[in-house]
N, C-alpha and C positions, 0 to 999 in steps of 0.2 A: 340565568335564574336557577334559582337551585332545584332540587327534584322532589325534596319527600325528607321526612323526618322519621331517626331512626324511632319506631313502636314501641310503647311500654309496655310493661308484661301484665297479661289481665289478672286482675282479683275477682275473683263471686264470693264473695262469703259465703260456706255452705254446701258450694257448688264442687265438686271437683274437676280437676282437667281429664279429658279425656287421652290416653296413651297413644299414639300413633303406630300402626303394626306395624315395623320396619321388618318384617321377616322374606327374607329372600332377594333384599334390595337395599338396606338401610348404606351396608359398606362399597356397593356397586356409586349409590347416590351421595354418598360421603365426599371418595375419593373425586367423582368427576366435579362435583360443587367445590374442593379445592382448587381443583386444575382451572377451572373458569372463571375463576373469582381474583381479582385485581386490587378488590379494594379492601381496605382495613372495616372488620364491622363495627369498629365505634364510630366509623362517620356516614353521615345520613344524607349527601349529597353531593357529587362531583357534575363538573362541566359535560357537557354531552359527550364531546369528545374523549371523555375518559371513562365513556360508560360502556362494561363490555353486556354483548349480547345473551347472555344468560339472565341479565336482568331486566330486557326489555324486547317484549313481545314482535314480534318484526314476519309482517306478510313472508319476506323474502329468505329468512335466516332459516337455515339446515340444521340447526343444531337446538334441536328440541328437544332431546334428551339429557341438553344441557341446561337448556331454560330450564326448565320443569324442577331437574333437579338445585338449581338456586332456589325456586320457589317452597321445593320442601324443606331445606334449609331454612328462610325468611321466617315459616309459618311454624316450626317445631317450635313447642313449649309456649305456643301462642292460642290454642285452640280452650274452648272451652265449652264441657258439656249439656246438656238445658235438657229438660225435659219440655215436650210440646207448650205447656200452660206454662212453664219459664219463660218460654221465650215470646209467648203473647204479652206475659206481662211488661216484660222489660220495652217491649213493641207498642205497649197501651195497650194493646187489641182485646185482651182477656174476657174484658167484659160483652165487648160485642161477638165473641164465640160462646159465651155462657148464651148468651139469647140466640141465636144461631141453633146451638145445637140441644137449646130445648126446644126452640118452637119447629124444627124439621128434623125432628127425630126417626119420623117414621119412613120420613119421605127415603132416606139412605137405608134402610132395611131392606126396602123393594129392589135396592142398587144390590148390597148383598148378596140377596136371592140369584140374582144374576153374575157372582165372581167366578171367576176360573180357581183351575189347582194348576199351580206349575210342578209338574215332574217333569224331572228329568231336562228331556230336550223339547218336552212341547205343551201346550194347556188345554189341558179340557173341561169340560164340564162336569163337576164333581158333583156328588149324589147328593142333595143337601137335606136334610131330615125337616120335616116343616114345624116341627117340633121345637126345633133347635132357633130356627128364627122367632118361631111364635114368641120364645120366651123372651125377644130382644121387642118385641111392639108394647108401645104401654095404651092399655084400654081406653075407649073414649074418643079416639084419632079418628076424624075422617079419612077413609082412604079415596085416592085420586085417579081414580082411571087413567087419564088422560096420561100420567105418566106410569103409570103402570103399563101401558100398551109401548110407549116410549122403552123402559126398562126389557118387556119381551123381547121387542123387535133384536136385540143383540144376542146376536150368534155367538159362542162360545167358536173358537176355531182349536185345531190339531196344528203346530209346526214340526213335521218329521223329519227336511230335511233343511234347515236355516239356522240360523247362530241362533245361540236363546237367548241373546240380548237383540237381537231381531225381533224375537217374539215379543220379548218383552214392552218393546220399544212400542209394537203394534198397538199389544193391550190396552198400554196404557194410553194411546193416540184416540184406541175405540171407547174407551172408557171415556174421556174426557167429553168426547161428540156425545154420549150417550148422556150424561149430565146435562149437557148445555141442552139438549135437547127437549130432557125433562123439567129442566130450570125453566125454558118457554112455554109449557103447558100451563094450564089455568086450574087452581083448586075448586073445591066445589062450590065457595061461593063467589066464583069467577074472580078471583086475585090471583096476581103470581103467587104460583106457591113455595118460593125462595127467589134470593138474587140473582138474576142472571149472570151465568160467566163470562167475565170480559174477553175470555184469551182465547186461542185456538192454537192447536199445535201444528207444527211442521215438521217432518222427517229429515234432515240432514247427515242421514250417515251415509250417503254415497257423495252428497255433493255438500260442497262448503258453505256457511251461512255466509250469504251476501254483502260482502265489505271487508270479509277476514277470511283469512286464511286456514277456519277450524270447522271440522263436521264433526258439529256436537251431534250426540244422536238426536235428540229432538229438543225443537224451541217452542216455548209458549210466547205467539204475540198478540198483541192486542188486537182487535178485531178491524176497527179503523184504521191501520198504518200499515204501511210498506213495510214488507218483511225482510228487514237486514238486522245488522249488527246493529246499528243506532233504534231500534225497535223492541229488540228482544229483553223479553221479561223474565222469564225463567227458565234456565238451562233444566233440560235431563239427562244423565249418563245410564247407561244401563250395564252392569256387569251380570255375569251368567252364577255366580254362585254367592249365596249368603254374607255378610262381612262379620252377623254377629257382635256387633258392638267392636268393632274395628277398622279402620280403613288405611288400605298399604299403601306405602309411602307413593309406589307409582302412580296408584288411581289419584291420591292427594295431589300430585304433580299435576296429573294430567286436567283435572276439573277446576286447580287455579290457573291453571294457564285459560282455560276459558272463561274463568270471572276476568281475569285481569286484562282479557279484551273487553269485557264489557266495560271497564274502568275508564278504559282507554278510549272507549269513542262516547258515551252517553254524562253529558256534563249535569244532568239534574238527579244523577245514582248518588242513593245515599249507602243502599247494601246489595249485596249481587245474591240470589239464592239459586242454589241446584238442586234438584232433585236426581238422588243415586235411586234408581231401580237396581235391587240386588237378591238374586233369587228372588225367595216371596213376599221379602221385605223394602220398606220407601226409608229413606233419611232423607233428611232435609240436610242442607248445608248453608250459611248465611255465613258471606266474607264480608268483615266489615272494616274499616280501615286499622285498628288497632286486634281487631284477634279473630280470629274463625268459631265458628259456633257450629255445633255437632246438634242434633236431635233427633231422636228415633218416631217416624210419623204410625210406623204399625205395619200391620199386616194387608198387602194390596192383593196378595193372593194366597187362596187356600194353598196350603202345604202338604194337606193329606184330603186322599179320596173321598173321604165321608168325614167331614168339618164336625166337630164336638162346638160344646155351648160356648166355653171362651175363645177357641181358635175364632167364631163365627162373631162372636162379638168384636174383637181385636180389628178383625176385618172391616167390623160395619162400623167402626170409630175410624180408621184407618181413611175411608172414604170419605166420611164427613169431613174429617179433617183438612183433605186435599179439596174438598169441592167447596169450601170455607175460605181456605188459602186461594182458590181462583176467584172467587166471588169479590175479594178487595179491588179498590182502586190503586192505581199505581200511588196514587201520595201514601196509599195507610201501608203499603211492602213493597218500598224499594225505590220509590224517588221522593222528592219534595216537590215536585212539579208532574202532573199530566202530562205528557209528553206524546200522548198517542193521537191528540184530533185535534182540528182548526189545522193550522201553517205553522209546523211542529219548528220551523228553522225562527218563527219570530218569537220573542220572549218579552214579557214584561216584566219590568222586575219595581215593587215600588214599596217604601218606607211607610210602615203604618205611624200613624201620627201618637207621640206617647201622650200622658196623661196632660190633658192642661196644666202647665204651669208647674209640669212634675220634671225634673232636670235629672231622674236618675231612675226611669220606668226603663226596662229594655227597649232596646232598638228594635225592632222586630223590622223584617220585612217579608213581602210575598212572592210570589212568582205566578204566574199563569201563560199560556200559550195565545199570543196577540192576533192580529189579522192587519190585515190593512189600514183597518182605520183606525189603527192606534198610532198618535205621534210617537209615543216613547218605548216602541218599540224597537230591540235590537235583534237584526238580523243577523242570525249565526250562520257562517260559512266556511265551507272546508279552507277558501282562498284565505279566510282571517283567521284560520287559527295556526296561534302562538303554538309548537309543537313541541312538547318535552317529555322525556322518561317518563315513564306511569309504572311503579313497584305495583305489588300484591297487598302491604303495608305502610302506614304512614302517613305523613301529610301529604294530601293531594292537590291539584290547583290546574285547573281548566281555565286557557286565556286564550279569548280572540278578540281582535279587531275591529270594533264596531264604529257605526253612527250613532252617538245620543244626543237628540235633538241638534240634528246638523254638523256637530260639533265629533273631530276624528277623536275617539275614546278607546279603554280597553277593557273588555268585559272579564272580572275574575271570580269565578266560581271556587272558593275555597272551605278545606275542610283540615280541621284542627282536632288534635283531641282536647277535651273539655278543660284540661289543667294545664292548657299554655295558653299564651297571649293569644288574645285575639288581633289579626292587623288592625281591622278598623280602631282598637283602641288605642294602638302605637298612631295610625292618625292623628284620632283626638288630642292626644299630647300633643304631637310636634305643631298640631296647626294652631294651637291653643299659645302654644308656647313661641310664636312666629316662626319657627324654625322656615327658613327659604330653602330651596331645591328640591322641597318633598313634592310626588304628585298631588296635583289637585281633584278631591274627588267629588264624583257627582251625585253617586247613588251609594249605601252601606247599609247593610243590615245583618241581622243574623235571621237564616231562611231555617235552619233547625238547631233548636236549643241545645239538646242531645239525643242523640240517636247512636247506640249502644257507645257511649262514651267518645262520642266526636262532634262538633260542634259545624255546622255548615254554615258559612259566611259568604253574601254577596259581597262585589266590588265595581263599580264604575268608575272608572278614572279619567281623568285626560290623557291620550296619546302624547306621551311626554319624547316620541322620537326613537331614531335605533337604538343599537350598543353601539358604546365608541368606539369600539374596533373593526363594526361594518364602515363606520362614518369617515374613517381614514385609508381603511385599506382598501374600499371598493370606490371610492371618489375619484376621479382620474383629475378633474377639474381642480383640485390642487395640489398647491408644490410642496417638496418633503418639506421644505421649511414653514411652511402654511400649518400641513398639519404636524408637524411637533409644538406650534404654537397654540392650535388648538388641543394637541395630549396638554399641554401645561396647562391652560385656561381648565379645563375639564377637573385638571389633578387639583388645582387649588379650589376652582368651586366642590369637589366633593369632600377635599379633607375640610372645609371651613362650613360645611354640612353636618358631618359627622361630630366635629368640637360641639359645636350649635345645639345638637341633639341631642350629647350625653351633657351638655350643661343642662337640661331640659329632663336629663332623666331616665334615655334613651340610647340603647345600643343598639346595632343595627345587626350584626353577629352574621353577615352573610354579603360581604360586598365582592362582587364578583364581576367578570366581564359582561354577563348578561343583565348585570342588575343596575348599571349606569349607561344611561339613556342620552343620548344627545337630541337636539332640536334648533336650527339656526344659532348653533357656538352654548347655547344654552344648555348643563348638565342638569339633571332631574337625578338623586337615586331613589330607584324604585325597587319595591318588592321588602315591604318591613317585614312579612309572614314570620320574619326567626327573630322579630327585636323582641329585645329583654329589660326589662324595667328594671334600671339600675339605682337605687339609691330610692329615698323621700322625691315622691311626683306630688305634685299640686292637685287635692282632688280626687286619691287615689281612690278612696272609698265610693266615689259618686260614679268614677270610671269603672268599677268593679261592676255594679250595680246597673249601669249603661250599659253594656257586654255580658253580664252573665255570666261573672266567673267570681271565683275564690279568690280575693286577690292574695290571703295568705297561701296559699295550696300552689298559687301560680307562682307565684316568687319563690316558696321552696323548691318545686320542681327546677324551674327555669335555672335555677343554682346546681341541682344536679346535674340536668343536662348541658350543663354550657358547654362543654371540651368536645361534644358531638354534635354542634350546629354548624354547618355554615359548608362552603365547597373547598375541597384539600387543595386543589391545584393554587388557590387564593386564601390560602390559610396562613397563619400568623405562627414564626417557628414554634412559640410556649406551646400553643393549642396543638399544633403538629406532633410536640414534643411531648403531649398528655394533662399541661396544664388545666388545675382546675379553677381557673377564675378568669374571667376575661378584662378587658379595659377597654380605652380609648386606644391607647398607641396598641391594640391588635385590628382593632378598623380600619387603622390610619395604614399599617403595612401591609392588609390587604389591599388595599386602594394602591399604595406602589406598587405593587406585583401587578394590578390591573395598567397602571401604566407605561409601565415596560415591556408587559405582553402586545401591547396597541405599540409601543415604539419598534418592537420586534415585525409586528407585520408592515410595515411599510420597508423595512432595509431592502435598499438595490438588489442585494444576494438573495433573500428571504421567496422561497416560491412553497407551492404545495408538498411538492415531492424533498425540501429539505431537509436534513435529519434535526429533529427537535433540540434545543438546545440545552442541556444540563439543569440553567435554572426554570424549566418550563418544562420538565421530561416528568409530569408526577408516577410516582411506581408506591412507595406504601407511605402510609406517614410517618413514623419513626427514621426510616431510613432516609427520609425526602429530610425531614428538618436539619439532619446534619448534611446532607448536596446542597439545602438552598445556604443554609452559614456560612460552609462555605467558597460559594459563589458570590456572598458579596463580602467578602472577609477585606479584600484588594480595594482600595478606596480610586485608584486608576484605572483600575484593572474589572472590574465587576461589571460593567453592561457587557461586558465579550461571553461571559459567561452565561448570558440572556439571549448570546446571538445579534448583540449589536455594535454595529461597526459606526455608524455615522448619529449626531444628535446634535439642536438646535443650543447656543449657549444657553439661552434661556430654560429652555429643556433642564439642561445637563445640571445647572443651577438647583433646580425647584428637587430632580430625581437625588442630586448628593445632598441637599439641604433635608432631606427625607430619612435616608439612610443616617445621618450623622443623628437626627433626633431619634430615630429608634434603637440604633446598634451601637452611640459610639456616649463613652461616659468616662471621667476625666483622659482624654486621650485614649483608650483603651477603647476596642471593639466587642463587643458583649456577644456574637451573634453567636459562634461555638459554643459560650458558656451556657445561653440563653437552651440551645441545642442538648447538651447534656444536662443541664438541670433549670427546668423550666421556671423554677420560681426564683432563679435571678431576678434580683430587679432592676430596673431598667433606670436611664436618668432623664428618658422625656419628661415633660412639664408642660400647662400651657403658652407660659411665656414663651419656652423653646421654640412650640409650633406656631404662635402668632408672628416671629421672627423670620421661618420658615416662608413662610404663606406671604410675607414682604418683600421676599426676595434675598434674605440675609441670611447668614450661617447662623443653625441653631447655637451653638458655642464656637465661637470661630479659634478662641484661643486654646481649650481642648483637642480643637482636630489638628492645629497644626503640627504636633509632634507626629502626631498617628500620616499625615502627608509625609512630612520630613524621612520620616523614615522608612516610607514605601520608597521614594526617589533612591534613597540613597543603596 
């Protein structure tokens, strides 16, 4: 299955990008993100096996100053500036901070009165003029004892001899308790006098948050839940001096390496936020799958001994603002689901019903945290989850292995940005369209419409089975000849899937070894996330309209991005080669290469420690299009170049009968030409491949010169 799709570059009208300080690290972080990096960046996902560790986070990997720096690589020229009230509104929340922060205005004054001044190396208790606050109270405000005696009770501390991101780290730990604390006090006419905060912090900079391998400095978790990595709500980093509307590439390193754990284990994250404590100032950070978001929350600590009237304001916004931001619930910053009480591992997930009668209202669906007595709940577990790369960027997708309603299923949490297909809609085609092989699914919705430009989709499906290259090479119970008959049976139900599909309208743009499923001889291809609506679909507008998408915006995009979908190792030479348009016969040659790579792992010779064969060795894609040409240039000769020595006739029938439809036009092999200039075209057809798919040579009287003359 593939990993992620490569990110488009954000727009804000109005807004500008924020500059990343590269100063003292940019050329350090340069040159090691060359040396680490393997893969070409117009493509947006390879086979596990071809992922190197600088792009995926790994408890065990030493080399973090390799990750980190891919990661400031990914995210350059991706960030985008907001001022606080931008990013509420882009969040919806704007309006419920307007009422927030007029009806407890005063309440955070009292907080104020009580901030530290960070100099130097430690904080104390700055002289604060009452003068200075007086002018921040607006007349008329009950005041609240009850938290007022809460707001006393906090000590101002000195650190003389500890890190100031130590200190920091504290403050801001006693600050937060100090809040909650006066959050549960009672106003005078016995109401709370604000939201109570959900979260609580944790110190983590001696020891690692529990489940990963990172000591953030501190974690906000929710109150009710276990304190791990599948828990954690809000990072904070603390650095010792100001950034100033800057932040250097290393810190940027370092603080996406800990969002992109959080990516990586909590599957109802829709955006990961950190808080930078930096000197006397807070930024907010919000990674969202398509770009990073920058904001400046204000001043958390006086900066000078004796605070003036706007440094003291600055301060007493600064507050509100963070004790605002704790006050949410996980659905309104950062998930689409509660995830913190009830039996966090069961989930419900369920399709709200559209309008009577109405055949094109959104799908919507919901999520909530189940219990026991729900039948239709699926239980997540580490033993069921499907486990693949998780970038910093891009399309994401969380799969495990569930029960729904008895039945073996697989549950997919997917997230798109707003201007691509949605799967569920490539469903709705194929199933509309009878197309056969496709998963059956149970449950589909869209769980968020947008959220900063990404679209979050559920998935229940039926467990359609392994990949066919576990099915054959870990089977001991049968014979090579067995399973070469099952690679055949496999090869022809997927290429007469794939015909089916783009007759239908549909390209699949991502066939790979992970993505065709076997199940008692039976092929499923699964994983539409990269199909592309090719041509006039039946219904297009109504489908638009179902899904919540542009169907024009999505078809132009999907036309740019076509040459950067799909996984290289099972890429089609044009595509390889830079083409920009794709077809049927580029599915259909993906599907060979998945075949030969499953004929490769059963050969008698073929062990772990073998050295990879030439057409299976991927290294870049330009360079790889002209190895895989020619590797199969030899119409005799071409599976040795795959690494295979022995094959069923049947086999060998269906693999040359493949080859001859996509490379071979009158007698002539196209595959070098295809290789240096992609928009060759080609002489497949459908006649050819229904030929194909019968058992007979797609043009038997074309190849034979192109045989006669390898013999000879």
């Amino acid at each position: 299955m593939s990993s992620g799709q490569a990110p488009e570059t954000p727009s804000k009208p109005g807004r500008g990008s924020l500059p990343v300080d590269l100063v003292d690290s940019l050329d350090h972080i340069s040159g090691m993100a060359g040396q680490v990096s393997r893969l070409s960046v117009t493509t947006n996902s390879t086979p596990a096996k071809q992922h190197t560790r600088a792009t995926v986070a790994d408890p065990e990997d030493t080399k973090r100053d390799a990750r980190r720096a891919e990661f400031v690589r990914q995210l350059q020229g991706r960030d985008v500036q907001l001022s606080f009230v931008d990013l509420l509104e882009d969040l919806g929340l704007d309006s419920d901070f307007n009422g927030f922060s007029d009806k407890y205005h005063d309440v955070f004054v009292a907080a104020t009165r009580h901030a530290v001044v960070y100099v130097g190396k430690s904080l104390a208790k700055p002289v604060v003029d009452g003068g200075v606050l007086g002018g921040l109270k607006r007349p008329g405000r009950p005041s609240n004892e009850g938290q007022l005696r809460c707001f006393e009770e906090y000590e101002p501390f000195n650190h003389k001899n500890t890190k100031r991101e130590a200190a920091l780290v504290e403050h801001f730990a006693n600050l937060v308790s100090m809040l909650s604390r006066a959050s549960c006090s009672t106003s005078p006419d016995g109401t709370m006098a604000w939201p109570g905060l959900e979260y609580v912090p944790e110190d983590h900079q001696s020891t690692p948050v529990p489940g990963c391998a990172h000591q953030v400095d501190c974690v906000l978790y929710r109150r009710d839940s276990d304190r791990t990595i599948l828990t954690a709500h809000v990072l904070i980093e603390a650095k010792s001096e100001a950034r100033h509307g800057a932040l250097r590439a290393l810190d940027l390193g370092q603080v996406a390496d800990y969002a992109q754990a959080v990516w990586r284990h909590q599957l109802t994250r829709v955006f990961v936020p950190v808080l930078v404590l930096h000197g006397h100032k807070m930024t907010l950070l919000v990674f969202g799958r398509r770009s990073w978001y920058q904001c400046e929350v204000g001043q958390l600590c006086f900066k000078t001994a004796t605070p003036y009237d706007a440094e003291a304001d600055d301060v007493h916004r600064c507050i509100m603002r963070l004790a605002f931001l704790l006050s949410l619930s996980e659905e309104q910053f950062g998930h689409f689901c509660n995830v913190g009480a009830g039996e966090p591992d069961r989930l419900v997930f369920e399709r709200k019903p559209p309008a009577e009668g109405d055949g094109t209202s959104l799908r919507e669906a919901s999520a909530r945290v189940g219990t026991r007595a729900d039948a239709d709940a699926v239980v997540i577990s580490e033993e069921g989850h499907i486990k693949r790369p998780v970038s910093i960027l891009g399309r994401l997708a969380h799969l495990y292995r569930v029960q729904y309603k008895r039945e073996p299923a697989v549950l997919k949490i997917v997230c798109t940005p707003t201007n691509r297909l949605p799967e569920s809609a490539a469903y709705d085609v194929l199933h509309s369209a009878g197309v056969e092989r496709v998963p059956e699914v149970y449950v589909s919705g869209v769980l968020a419409r947008d959220v900063l430009g990404c679209r979050f989709e559920v998935l229940i499906v039926r467990d359609c089975g392994k990949p066919l290259r576990d099915c054959v090479a870990r089977d001991d119970s049968l014979g090579f000849d067995e399973k070469c008959g099952l690679i055949a049976s496999v090869g022809r139900q997927v290429v007469e899937c794939l015909a089916r599909a783009r007759g239908a309208g549909v390209l699949h743009r991502d066939v790979s070894a992970g993505n065709i499923a076997v199940r008692d001889g039976q092929a499923t291809l699964i994983d539409w996330g990269y199909a592309k609506l090719a041509g006039e679909v039946d219904g297009a507008d109504a489908l638009a309209s179902r899904w919540g998408f542009d169907r024009a915006e999505v078809m132009a995009n999907e036309e740019a991005h076509d040459p950067i979908t799909g996984t290289p190792l099972f890429m089609s030479i044009p595509i390889l080669a830079g083409a920009k348009e794709r077809g049927l016969a580029d599915d259909v040659e993906s599907a060979l290469y998945v075949l030969l790579d499953a004929l490769y792992s059963i050969q008698p010779h073929a062990t772990s420690t073998s050295k990879t064969p030439p057409g299976l060795d991927f290294g870049s894609n330009r360079a790889f299009s002209h190895v895989r040409a020619s590797c199969l240039a030899e119409p005799d000769h071409y599976l040795g170049t795959f690494g295979i020595r022995e094959c069923s006739p049947d086999l060998r029938a269906l693999l040359d009968g493949l080859r001859s439809y996509l490379f071979v036009s009158d007698g002539r092999y196209t595959g070098c030409a295809l290789a240096a200039d992609p928009k060759t075209p080609r002489a497949a057809s459908d006649d050819a491949l229904d030929r194909v798919l019968q058992g007979q040579s797609p043009d038997a009287a074309a190849d034979a010169p192109q045989r006669k003359r390898a013999r000879a």
